[in-house]
C-alpha positions as CSV (number, residue, x, y, z in Angstrom):
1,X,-37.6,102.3,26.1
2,X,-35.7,99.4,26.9
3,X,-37.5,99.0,30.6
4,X,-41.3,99.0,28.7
5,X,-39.7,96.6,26.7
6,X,-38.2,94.1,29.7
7,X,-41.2,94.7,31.8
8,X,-43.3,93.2,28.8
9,X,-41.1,90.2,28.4
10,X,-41.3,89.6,32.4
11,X,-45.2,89.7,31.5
12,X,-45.5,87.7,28.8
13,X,-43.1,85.3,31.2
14,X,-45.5,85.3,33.8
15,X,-49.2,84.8,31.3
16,X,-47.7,82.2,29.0
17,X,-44.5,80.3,30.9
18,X,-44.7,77.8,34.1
19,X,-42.2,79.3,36.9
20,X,-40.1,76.5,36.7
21,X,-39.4,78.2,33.0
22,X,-39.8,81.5,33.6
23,X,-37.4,82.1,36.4
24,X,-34.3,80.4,35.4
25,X,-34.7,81.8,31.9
26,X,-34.7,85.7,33.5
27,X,-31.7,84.4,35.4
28,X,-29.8,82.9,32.8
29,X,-30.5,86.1,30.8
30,X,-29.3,88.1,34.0
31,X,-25.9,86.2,34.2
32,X,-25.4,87.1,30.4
33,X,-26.1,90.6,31.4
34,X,-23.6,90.6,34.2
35,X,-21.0,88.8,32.2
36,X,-21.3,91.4,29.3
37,X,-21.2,94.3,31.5
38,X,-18.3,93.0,32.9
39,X,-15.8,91.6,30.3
40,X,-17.9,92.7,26.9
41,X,-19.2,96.1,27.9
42,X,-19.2,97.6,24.2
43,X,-22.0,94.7,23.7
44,X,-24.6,96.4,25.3
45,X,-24.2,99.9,24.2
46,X,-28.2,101.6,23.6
47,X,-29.7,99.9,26.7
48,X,-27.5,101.9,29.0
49,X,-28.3,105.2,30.6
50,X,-26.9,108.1,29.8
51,X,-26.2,109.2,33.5
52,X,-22.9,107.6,35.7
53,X,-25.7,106.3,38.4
54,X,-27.4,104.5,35.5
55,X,-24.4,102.5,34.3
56,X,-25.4,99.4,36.6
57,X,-29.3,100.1,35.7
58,X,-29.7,96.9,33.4
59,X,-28.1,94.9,36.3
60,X,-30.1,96.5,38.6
61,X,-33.9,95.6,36.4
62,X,-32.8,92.1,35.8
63,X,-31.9,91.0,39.7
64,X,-34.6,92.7,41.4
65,X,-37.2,91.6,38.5
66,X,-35.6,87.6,39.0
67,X,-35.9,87.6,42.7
68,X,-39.7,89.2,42.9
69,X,-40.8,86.7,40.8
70,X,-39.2,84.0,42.7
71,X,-40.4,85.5,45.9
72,X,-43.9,86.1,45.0
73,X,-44.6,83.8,42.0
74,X,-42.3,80.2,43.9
75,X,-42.2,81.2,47.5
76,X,-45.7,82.2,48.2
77,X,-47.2,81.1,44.5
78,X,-48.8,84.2,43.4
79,X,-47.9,85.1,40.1
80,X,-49.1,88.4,39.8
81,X,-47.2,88.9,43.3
82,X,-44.2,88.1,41.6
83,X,-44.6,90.6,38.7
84,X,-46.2,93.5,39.7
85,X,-43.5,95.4,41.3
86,X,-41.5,94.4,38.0
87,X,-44.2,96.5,36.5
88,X,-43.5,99.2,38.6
89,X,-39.9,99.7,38.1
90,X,-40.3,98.4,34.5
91,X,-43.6,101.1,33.7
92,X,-43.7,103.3,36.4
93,X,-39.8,104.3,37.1
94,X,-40.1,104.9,33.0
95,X,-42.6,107.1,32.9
96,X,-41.0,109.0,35.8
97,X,-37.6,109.4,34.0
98,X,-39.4,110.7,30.6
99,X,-41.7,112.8,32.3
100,X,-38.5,114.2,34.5
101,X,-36.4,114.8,30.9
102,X,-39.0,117.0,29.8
103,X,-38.7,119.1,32.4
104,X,-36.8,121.8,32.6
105,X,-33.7,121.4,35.2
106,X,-35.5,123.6,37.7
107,X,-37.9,121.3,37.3
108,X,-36.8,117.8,37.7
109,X,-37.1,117.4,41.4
110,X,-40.9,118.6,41.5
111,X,-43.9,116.3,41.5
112,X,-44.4,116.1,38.0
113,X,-42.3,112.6,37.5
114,X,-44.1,111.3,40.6
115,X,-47.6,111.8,38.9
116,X,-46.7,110.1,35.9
117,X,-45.0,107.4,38.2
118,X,-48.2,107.0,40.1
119,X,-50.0,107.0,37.1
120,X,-48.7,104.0,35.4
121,X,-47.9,101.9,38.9
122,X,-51.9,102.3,40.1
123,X,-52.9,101.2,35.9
124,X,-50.5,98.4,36.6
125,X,-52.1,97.5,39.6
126,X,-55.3,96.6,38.2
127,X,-53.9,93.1,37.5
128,X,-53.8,92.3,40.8
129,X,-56.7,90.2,42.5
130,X,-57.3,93.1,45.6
131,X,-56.8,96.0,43.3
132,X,-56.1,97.8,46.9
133,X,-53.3,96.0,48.0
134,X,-51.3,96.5,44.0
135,X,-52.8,99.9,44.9
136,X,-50.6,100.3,48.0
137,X,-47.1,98.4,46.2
138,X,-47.9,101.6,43.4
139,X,-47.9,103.9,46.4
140,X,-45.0,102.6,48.0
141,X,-42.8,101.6,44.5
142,X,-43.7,105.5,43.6
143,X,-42.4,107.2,47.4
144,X,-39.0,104.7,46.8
145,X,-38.5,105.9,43.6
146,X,-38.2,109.6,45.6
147,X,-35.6,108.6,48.1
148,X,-32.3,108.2,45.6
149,X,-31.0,105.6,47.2
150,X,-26.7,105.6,47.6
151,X,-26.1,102.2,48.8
152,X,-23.9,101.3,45.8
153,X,-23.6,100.6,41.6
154,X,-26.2,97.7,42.3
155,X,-28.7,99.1,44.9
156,X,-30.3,101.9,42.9
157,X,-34.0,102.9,42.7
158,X,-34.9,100.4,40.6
159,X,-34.1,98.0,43.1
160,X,-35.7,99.8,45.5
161,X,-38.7,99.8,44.4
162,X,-39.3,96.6,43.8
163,X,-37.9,95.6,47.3
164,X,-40.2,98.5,48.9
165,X,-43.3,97.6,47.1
166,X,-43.0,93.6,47.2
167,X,-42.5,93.7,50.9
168,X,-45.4,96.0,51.8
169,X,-47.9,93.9,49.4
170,X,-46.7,90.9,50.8
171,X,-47.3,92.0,54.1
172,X,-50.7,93.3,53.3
173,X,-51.6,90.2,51.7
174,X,-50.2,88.3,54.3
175,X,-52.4,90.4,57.1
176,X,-55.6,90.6,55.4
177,X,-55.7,87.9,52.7
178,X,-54.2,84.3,54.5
């Protein structure tokens, strides 16, 4: 539950904080992260995984969810830019992994996870302005969270899918919206 839970905080970060707040708060809370996962690793025993590929997985939220909000919110000052495909990985890649747990093992890899993904990503796009282009970052956070990425400790799907679906609404937006 911990990724409901950070993907709420990066919300109420983006409704009730300015960027110049928001952002080097979730960094400053990254570089704890990555200092306790590296020299104090007992200290953040219940928000790890319980998987090997899942031992980087708080690192991995907090990066990706620093630099779209940067990227969309400073860069190109869109706020809801920024955050949804925080939502994504935050809501989506959840509801993906619980639906996947209660599957049986034969079951894991079918499309099951991907509905619930899809499911949560396109409810998550609703808080964007042009529900069509959050629609598309859903689309595209949901087909990167299929392709298991094996880039290294710190590239995993959560990173992924925000990279994936910030790039393709930023390019939409770019296209039909400037």
């Amino acid at each position: 539950m911990a990724p409901w839970f950070g993907g709420a905080a990066f919300l109420i970060a983006t409704i009730w904080l300015e960027p110049a707040v928001a952002i080097p708060l979730a960094a400053a809370l990254t570089v704890v992260m990555v200092v306790l996962k590296l020299f104090r690793s007992s200290a953040l025993r219940g928000v790890e995984g319980r998987f090997t590929s899942q031992a980087w997985a708080k690192i991995s939220f907090s990066v990706p969810g620093v630099t779209s909000l940067a990227i969309g919110w400073v860069l190109l000052g869109d706020p809801w830019l920024g955050f949804l495909p925080i939502a994504f990985m935050a809501w989506g890649d959840t509801a993906s992994g619980l639906t996947r747990s209660m599957l049986p093992r034969s079951k894991a890899g079918s499309v099951w996870p991907s509905l619930a993904m899809i499911t949560a990503c396109l409810a998550a796009a609703l808080l964007y302005q042009l529900y069509w282009i959050g629609a598309a970052g859903a689309v595209a956070a949901t087909l990167a969270e299929r392709k298991q990425p094996t880039v290294g400790p710190w590239w995993d799907d959560n990173t992924q899918e925000v990279a994936v679906s910030l790039t393709v609404m930023i390019i939409l937006t770019t296209i039909f919206v400037a």
